[in-house]
C-alpha positions in Angstrom: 0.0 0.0 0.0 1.2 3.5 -0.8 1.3 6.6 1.3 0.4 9.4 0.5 1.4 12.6 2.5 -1.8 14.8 2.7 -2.1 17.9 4.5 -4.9 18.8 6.9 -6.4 21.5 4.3 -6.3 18.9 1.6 -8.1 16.1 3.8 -10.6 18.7 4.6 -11.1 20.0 0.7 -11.9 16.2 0.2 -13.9 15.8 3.0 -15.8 18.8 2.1 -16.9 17.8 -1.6 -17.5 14.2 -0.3 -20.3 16.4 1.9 -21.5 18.6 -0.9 -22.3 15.7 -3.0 -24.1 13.8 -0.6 -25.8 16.5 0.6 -26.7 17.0 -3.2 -27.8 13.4 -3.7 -29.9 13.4 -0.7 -31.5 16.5 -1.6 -32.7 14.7 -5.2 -34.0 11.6 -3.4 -35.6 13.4 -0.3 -39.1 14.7 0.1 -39.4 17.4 2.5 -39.3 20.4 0.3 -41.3 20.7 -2.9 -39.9 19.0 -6.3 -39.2 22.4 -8.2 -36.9 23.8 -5.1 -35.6 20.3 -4.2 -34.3 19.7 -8.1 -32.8 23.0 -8.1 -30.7 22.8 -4.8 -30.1 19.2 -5.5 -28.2 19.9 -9.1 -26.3 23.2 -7.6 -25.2 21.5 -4.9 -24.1 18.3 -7.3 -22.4 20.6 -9.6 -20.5 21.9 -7.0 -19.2 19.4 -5.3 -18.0 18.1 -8.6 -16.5 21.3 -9.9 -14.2 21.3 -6.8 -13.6 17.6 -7.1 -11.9 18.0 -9.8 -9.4 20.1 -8.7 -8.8 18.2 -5.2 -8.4 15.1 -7.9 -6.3 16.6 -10.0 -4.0 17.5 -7.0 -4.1 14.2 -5.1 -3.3 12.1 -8.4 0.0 14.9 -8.6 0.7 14.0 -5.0 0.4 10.1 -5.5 2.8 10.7 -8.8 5.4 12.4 -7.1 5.4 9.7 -4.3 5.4 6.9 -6.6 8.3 8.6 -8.9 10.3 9.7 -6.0 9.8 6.0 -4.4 11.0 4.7 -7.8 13.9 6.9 -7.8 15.2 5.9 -4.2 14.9 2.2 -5.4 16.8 3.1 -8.5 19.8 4.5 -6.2 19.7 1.9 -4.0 20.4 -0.6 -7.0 
């Protein structure tokens, strides 16, 4: 298994769109407020939790890289 060195404001920009998207979903499946509203908040919050996905994705996959390259490299050295 590989580590991956996050920081606290990373975990919590993860941790945040995990929220926004579920918070999304679970406006689209429940019934308390009426359909019109409840579509409407459910998409915006949907779209925004995956508009800052991508960038928290985009970031971590960097991160992993850079681990996995620098872990290859200290292999290489050690060779």
């Amino acid at each position: 298994m590989r580590e991956v060195p996050l920081t606290l404001p990373e975990i919590g920009m993860i941790n945040s769109t995990r929220f926004i998207l579920g918070v999304g979903a679970g406006l689209f499946l429940a019934g308390k407020l009426d359909n019109k509203a409840r579509k409407a908040v459910g998409v915006a919050l949907v779209a925004v939790g995956t508009l800052f996905s991508i960038p928290v994705g985009v970031a971590f996959l960097g991160k992993l890289r850079s681990t996995h390259s620098r872990a290859q490299l200290s292999e290489q050295r050690a060779a």
